[in-house]
C-alpha atoms as an extended CHARMM CRD file, in Angstrom:
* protein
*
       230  EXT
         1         1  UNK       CA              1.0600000000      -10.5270000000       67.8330000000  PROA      1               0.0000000000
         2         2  UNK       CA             -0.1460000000       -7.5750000000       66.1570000000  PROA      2               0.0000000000
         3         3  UNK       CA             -1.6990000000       -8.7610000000       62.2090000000  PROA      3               0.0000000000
         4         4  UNK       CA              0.5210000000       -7.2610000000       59.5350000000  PROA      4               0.0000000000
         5         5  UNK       CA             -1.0410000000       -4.1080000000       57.5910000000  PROA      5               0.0000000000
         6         6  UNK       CA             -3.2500000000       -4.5160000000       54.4990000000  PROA      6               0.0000000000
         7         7  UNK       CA             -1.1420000000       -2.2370000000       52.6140000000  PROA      7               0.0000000000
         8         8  UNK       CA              2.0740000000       -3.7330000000       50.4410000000  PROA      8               0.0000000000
         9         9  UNK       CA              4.1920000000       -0.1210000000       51.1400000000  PROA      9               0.0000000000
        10        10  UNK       CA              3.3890000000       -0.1510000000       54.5690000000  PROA      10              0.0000000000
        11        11  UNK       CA              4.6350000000       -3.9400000000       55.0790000000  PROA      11              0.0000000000
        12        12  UNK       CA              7.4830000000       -2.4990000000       52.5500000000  PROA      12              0.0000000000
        13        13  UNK       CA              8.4100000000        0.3410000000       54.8440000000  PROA      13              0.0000000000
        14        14  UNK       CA              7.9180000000       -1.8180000000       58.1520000000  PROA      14              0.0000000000
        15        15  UNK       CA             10.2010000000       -4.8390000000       56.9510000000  PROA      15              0.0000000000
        16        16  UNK       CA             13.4690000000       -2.3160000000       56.0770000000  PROA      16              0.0000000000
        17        17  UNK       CA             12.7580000000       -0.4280000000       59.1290000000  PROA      17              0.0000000000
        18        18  UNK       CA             13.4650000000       -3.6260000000       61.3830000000  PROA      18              0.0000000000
        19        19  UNK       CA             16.5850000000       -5.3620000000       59.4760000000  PROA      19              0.0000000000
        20        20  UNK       CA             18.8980000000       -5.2310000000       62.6420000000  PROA      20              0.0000000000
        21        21  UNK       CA             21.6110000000       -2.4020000000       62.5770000000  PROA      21              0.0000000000
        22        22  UNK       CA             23.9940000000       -5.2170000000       64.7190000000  PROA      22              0.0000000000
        23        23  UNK       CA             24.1270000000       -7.6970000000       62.3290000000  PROA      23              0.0000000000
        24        24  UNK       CA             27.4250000000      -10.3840000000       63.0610000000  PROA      24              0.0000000000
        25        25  UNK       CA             29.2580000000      -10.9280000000       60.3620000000  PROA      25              0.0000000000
        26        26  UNK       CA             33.1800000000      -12.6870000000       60.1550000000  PROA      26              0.0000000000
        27        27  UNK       CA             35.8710000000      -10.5620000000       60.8830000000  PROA      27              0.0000000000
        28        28  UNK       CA             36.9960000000       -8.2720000000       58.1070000000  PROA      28              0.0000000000
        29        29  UNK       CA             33.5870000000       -7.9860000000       56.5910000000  PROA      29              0.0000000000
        30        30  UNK       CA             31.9670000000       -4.6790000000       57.0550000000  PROA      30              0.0000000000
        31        31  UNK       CA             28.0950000000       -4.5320000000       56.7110000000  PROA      31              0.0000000000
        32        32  UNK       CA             26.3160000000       -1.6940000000       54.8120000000  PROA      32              0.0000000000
        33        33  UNK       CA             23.5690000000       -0.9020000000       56.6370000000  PROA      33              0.0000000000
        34        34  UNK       CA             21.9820000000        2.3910000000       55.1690000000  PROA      34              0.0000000000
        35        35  UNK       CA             18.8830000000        2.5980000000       57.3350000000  PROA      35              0.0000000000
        36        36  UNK       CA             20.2650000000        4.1020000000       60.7790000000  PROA      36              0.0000000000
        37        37  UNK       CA             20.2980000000        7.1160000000       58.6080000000  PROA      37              0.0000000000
        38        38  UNK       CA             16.7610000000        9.2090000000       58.6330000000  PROA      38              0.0000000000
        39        39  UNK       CA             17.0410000000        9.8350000000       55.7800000000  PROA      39              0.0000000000
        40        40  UNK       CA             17.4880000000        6.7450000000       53.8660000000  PROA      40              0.0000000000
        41        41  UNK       CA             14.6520000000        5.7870000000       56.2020000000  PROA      41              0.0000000000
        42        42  UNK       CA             12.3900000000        8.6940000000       54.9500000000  PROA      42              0.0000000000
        43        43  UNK       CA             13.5370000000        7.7020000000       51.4320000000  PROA      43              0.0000000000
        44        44  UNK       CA             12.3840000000        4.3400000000       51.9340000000  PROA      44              0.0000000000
        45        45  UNK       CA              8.8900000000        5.5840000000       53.0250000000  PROA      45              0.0000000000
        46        46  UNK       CA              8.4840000000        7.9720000000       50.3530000000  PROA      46              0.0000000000
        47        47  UNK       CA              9.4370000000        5.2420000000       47.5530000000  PROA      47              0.0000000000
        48        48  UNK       CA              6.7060000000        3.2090000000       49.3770000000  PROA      48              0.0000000000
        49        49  UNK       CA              4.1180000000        5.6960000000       49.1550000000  PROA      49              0.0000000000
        50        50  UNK       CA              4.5440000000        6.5970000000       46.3960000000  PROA      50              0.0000000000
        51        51  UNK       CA              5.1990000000        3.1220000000       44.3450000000  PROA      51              0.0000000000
        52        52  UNK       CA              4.1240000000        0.4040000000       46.5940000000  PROA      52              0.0000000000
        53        53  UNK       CA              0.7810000000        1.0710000000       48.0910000000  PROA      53              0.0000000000
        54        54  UNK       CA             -2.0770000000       -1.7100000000       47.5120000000  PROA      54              0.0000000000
        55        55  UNK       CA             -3.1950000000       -4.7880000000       48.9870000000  PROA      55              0.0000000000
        56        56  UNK       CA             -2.4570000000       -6.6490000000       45.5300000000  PROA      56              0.0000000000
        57        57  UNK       CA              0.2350000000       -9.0010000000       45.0550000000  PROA      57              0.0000000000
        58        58  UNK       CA              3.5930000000       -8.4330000000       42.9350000000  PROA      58              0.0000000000
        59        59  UNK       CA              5.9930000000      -10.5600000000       41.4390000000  PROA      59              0.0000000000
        60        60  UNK       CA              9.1080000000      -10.7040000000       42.8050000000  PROA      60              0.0000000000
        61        61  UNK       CA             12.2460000000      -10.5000000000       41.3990000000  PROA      61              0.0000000000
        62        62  UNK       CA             15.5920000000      -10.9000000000       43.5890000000  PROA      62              0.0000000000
        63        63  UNK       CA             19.1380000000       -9.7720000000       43.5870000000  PROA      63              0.0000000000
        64        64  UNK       CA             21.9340000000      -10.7930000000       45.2300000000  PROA      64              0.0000000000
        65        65  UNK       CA             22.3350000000       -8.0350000000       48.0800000000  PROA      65              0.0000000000
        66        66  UNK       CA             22.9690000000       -4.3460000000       48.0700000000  PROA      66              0.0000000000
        67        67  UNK       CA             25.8150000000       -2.7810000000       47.0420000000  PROA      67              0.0000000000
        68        68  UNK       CA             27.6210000000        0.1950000000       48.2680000000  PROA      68              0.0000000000
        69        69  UNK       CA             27.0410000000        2.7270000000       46.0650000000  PROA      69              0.0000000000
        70        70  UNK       CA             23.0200000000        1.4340000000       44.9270000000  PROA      70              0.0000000000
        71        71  UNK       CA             20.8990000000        0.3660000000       47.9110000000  PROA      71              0.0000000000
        72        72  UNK       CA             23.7080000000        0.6540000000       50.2590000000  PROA      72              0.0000000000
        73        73  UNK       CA             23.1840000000        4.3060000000       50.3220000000  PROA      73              0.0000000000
        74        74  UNK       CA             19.4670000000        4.5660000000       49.0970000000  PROA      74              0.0000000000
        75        75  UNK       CA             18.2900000000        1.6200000000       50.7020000000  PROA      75              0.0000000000
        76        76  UNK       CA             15.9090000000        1.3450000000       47.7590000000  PROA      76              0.0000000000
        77        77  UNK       CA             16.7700000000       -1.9180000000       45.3690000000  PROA      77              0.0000000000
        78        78  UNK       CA             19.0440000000       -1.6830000000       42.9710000000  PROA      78              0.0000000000
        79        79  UNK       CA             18.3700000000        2.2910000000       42.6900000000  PROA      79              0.0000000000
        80        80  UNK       CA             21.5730000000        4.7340000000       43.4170000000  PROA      80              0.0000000000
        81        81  UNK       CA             20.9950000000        8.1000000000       44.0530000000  PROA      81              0.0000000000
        82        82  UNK       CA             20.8180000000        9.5350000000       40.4270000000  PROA      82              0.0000000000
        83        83  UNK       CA             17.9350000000        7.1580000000       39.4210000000  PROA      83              0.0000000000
        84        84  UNK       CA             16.4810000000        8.0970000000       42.7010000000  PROA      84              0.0000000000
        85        85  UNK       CA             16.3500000000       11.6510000000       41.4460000000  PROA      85              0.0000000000
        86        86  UNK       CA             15.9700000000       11.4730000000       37.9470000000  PROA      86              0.0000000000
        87        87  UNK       CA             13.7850000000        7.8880000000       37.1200000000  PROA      87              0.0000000000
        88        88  UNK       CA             11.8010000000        7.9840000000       40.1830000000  PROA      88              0.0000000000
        89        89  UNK       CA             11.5300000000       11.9430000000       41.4530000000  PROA      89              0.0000000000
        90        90  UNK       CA             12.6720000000       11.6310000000       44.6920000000  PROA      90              0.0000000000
        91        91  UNK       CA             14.8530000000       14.2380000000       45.5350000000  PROA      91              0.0000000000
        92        92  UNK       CA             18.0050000000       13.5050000000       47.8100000000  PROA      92              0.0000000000
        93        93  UNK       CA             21.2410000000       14.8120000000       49.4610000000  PROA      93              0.0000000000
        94        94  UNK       CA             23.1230000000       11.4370000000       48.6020000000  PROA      94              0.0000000000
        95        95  UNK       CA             26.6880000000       11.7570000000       46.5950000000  PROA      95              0.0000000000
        96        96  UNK       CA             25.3200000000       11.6250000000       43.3840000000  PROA      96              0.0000000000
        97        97  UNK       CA             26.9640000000        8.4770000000       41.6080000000  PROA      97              0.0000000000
        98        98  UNK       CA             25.7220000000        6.2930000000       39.5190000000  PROA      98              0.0000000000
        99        99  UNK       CA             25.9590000000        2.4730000000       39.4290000000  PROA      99              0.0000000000
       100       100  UNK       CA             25.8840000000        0.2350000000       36.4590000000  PROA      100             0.0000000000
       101       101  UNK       CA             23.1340000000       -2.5320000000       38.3330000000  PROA      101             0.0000000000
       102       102  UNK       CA             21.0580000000        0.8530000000       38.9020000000  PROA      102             0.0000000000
       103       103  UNK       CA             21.7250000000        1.7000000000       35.4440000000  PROA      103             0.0000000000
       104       104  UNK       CA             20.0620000000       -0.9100000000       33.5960000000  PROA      104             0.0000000000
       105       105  UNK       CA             17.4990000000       -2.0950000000       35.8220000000  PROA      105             0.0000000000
       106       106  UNK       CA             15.7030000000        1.6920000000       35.7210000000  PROA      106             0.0000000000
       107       107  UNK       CA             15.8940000000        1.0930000000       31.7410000000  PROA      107             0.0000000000
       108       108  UNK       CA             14.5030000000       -2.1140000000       32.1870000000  PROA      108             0.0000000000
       109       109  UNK       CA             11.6050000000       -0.1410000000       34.2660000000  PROA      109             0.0000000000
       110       110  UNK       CA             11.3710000000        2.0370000000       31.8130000000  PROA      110             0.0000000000
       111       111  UNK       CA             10.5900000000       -0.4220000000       29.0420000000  PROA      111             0.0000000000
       112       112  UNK       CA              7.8220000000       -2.6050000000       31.1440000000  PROA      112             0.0000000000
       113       113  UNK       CA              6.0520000000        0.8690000000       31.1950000000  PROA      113             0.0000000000
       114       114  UNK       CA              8.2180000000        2.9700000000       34.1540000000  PROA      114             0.0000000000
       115       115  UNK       CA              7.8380000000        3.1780000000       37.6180000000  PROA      115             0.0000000000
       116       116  UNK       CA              4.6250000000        3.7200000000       37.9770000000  PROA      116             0.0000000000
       117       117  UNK       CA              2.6980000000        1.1770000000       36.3090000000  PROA      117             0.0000000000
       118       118  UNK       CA              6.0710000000       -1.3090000000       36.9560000000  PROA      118             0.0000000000
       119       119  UNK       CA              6.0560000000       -1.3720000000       40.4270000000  PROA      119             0.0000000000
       120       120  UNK       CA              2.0920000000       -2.1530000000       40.7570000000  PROA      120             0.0000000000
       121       121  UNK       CA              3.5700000000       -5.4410000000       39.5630000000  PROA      121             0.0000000000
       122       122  UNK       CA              6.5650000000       -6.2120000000       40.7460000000  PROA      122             0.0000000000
       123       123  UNK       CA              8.9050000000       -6.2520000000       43.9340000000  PROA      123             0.0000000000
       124       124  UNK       CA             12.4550000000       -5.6380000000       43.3500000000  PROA      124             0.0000000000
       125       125  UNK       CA             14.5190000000       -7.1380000000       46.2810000000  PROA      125             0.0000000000
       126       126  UNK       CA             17.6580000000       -9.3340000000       47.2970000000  PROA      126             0.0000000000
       127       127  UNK       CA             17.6770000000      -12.4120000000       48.6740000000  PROA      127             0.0000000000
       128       128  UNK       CA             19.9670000000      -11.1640000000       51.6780000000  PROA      128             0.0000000000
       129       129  UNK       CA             18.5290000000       -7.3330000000       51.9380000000  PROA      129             0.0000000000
       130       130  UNK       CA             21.5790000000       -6.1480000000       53.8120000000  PROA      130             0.0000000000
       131       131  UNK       CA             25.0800000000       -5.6690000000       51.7320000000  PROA      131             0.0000000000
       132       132  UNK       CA             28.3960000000       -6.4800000000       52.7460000000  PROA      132             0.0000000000
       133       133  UNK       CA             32.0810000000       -4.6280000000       51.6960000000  PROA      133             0.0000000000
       134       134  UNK       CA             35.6920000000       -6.1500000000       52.4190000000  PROA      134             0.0000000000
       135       135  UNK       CA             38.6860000000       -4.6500000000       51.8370000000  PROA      135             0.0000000000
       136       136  UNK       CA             36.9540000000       -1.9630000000       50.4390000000  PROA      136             0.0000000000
       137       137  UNK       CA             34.8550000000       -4.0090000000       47.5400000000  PROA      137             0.0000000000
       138       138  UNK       CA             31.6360000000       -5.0970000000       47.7550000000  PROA      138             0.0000000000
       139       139  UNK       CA             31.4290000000       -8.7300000000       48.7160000000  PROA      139             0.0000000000
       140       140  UNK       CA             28.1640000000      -11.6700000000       47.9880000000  PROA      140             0.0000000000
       141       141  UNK       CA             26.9220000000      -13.1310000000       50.7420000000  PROA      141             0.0000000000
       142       142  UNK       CA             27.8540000000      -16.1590000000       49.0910000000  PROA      142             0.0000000000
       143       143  UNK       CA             31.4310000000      -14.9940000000       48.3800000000  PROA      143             0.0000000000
       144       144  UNK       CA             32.6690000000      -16.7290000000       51.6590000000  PROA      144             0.0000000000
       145       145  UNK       CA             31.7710000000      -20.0610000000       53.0270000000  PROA      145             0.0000000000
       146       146  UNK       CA             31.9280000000      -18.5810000000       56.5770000000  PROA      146             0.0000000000
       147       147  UNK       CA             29.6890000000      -15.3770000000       55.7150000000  PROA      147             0.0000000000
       148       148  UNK       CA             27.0630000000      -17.2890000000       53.7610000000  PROA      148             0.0000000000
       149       149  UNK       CA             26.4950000000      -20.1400000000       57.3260000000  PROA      149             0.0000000000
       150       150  UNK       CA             26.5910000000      -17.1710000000       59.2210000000  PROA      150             0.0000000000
       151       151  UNK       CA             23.7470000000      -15.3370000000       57.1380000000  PROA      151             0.0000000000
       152       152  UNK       CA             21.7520000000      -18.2740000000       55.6190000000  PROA      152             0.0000000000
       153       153  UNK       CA             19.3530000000      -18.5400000000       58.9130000000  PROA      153             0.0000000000
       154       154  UNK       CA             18.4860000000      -14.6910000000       58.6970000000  PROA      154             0.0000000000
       155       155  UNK       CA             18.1270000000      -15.1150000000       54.7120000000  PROA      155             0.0000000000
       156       156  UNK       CA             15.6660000000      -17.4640000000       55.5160000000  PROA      156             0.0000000000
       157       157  UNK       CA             13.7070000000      -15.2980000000       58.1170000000  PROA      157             0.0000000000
       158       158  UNK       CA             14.1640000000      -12.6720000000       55.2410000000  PROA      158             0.0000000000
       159       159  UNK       CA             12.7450000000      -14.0120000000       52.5360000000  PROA      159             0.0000000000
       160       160  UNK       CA              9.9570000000      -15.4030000000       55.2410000000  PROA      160             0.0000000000
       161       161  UNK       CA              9.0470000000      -11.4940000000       55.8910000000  PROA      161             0.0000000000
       162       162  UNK       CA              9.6240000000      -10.2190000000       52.3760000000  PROA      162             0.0000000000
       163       163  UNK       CA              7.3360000000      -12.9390000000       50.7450000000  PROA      163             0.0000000000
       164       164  UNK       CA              4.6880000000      -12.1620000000       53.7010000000  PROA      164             0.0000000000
       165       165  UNK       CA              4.7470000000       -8.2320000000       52.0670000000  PROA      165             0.0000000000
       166       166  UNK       CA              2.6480000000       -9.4200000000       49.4580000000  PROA      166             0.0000000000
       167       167  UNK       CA              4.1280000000      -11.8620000000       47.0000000000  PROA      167             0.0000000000
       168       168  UNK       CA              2.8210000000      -13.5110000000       43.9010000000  PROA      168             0.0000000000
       169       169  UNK       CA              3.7630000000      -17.3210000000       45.3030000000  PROA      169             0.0000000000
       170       170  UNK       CA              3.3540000000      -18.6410000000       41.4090000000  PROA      170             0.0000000000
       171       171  UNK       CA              6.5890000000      -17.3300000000       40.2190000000  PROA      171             0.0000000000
       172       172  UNK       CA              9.8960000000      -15.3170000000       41.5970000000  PROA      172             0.0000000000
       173       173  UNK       CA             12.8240000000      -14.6130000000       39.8140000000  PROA      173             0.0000000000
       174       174  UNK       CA             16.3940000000      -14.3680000000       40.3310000000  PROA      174             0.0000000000
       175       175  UNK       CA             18.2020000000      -11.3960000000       39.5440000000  PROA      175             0.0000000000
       176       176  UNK       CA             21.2870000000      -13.2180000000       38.2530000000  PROA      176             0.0000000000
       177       177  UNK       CA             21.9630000000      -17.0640000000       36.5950000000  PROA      177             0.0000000000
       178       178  UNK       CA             24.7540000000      -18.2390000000       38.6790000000  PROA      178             0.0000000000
       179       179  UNK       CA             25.0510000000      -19.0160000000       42.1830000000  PROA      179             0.0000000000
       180       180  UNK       CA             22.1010000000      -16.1260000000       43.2840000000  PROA      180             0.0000000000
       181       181  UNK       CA             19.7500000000      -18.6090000000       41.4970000000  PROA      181             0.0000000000
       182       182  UNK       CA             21.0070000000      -21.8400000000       42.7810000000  PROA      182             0.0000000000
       183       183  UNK       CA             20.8420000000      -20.8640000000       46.4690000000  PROA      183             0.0000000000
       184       184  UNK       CA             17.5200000000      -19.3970000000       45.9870000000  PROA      184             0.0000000000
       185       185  UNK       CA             16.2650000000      -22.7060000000       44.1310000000  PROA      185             0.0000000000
       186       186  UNK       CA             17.8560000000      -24.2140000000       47.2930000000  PROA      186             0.0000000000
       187       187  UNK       CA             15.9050000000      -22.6620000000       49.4960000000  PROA      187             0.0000000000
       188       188  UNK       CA             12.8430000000      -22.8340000000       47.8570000000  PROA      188             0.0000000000
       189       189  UNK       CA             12.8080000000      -26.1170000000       47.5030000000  PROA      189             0.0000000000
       190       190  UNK       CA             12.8280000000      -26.0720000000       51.4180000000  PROA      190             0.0000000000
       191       191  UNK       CA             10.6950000000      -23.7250000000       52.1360000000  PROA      191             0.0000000000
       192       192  UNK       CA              8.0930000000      -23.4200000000       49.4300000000  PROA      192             0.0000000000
       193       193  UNK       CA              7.9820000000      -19.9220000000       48.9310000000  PROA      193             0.0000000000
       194       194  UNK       CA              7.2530000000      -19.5940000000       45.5370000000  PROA      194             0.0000000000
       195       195  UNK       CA              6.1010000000      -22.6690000000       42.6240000000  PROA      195             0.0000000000
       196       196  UNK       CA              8.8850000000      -21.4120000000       40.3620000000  PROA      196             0.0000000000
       197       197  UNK       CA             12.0160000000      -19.4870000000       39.6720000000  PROA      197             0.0000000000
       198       198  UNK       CA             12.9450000000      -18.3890000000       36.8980000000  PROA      198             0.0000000000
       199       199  UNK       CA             15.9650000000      -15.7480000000       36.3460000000  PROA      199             0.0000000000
       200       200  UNK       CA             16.6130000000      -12.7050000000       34.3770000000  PROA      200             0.0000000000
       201       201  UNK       CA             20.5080000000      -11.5330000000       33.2400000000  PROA      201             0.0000000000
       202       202  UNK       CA             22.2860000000       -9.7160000000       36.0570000000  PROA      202             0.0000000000
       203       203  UNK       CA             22.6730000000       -6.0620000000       35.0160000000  PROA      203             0.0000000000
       204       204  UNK       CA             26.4940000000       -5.9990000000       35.3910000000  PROA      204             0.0000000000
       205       205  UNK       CA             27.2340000000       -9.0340000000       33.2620000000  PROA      205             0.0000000000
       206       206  UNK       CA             24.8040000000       -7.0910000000       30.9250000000  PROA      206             0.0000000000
       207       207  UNK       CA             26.9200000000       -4.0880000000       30.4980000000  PROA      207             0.0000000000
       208       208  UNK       CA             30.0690000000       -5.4380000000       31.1550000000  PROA      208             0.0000000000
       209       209  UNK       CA             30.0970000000       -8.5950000000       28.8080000000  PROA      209             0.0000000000
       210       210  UNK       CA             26.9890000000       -8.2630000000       26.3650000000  PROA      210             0.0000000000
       211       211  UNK       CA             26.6450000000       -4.2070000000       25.8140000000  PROA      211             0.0000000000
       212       212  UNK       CA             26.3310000000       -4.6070000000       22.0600000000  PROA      212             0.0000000000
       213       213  UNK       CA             23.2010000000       -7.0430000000       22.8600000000  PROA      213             0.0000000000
       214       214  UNK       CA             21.6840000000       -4.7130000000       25.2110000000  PROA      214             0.0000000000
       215       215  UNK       CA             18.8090000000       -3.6780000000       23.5250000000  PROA      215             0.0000000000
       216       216  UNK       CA             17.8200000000       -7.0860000000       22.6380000000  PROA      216             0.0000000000
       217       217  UNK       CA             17.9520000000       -8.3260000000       26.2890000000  PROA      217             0.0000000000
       218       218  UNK       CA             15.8220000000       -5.8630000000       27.3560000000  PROA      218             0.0000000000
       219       219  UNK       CA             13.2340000000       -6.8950000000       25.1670000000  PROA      219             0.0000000000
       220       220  UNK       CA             13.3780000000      -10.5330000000       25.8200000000  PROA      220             0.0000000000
       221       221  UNK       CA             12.5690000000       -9.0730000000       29.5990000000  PROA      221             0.0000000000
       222       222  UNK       CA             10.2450000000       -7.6340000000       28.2500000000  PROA      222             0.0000000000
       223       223  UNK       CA              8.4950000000      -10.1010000000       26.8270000000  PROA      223             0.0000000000
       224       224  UNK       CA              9.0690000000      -12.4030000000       29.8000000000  PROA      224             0.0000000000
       225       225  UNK       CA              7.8350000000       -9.9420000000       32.5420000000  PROA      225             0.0000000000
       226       226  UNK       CA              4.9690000000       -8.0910000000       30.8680000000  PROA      226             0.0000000000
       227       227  UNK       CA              2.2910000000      -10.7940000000       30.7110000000  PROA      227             0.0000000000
       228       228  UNK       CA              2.6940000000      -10.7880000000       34.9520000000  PROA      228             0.0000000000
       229       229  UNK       CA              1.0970000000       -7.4130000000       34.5700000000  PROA      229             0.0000000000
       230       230  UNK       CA             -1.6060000000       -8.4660000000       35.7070000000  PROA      230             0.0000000000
């Protein structure tokens, strides 16, 4: 078995590269899968260039899994394809809509410093890296008993291959408080990834329920993220 490469992008770029483009899933779910396309796969490579080289660790913080108009048609985290463009200058051909998770996690880049210095430091991912849609809505993989057996022994083999990228083992946090945080706990507790997770507000509750508090939640982020800056 070939030893993984120093580099973080390069393990980055490898990891999407191999998530399996025949993925079974229940009937009636349809799975986003974004990287048969070249040029989500060139995007990917190009973000990890540009963003994630180094042999240094980051800390990791995890969503839920992509949805279809962020990653599942960037196939970068939580980034549609006008943040793509305009927060992290990677020009695209992807319909150019916005999504509100996209939204306020690039202003929550932008106040830890932007992308740049914020993703020396941190690894934005989801627990399950490939996204699911039924009946034309995006669905969690933990939205369905059935869905989330069926995908809980590739989550684990995920988050084995994601952590092996690079990952600061001392602390990971969930993108979300509810049930993205308790199955993560779960499995942590399992499999020992990391020696503590913590969580940070989901950016749609954020805008959807707690607007008027925005600004305030991005600097209690703030402070909780920026002394990992290591």
């Amino acid at each position: 078995m070939s030893a993984l490469p120093h580099d973080f992008g390069e393990r980055y770029y490898g990891f999407f590269k191999s998530l399996p483009a025949d993925l079974k899933v229940p009937e009636g779910v349809e799975v986003l899968f974004p990287y048969g396309s070249e040029e989500v796969l060139q995007t990917v490579r190009t973000f990890a260039e540009k963003f994630m080289k180094g042999e240094h660790k980051r800390t990791f913080l995890l969503g839920i899994n992509p949805g279809r108009f962020g990653a599942g048609v960037t196939g970068i985290s939580f980034t549609d394809p006008v943040h793509l463009e305009k927060n992290l200058g990677i020009q695209n051909n992807f319909e150019k809509r916005a999504e509100l998770s996209s939204t306020f996690i690039h202003e929550m880049i932008e106040v830890l410093g932007g992308p740049e210095v914020f993703y020396k430091h941190f690894y934005i991912g989801s627990v399950c890296p490939l996204g699911f849609v039924k009946n034309g809505k995006n669905l969690n993989y933990y939205d369905e008993k059935d869905l989330e057996n069926t995908l809980s022994p590739h989550i684990v083999d995920w988050m084995n291959k994601q952590v092996n990228m690079g990952a600061n083992r001392n602390i990971a946090y969930s993108i979300g408080k509810g049930k993205n945080l308790k199955f993560l706990k779960k499995l942590n507790a399992k499999h020992g990834w990391f020696r503590e997770i913590k969580s940070i507000p989901h950016p749609r509750w954020v805008l959807q329920y707690k607007l008027k508090y925005k600004g305030e939640i991005l600097n209690d982020i703030n402070s909780e993220l920026s002394p990992l800056m290591f």
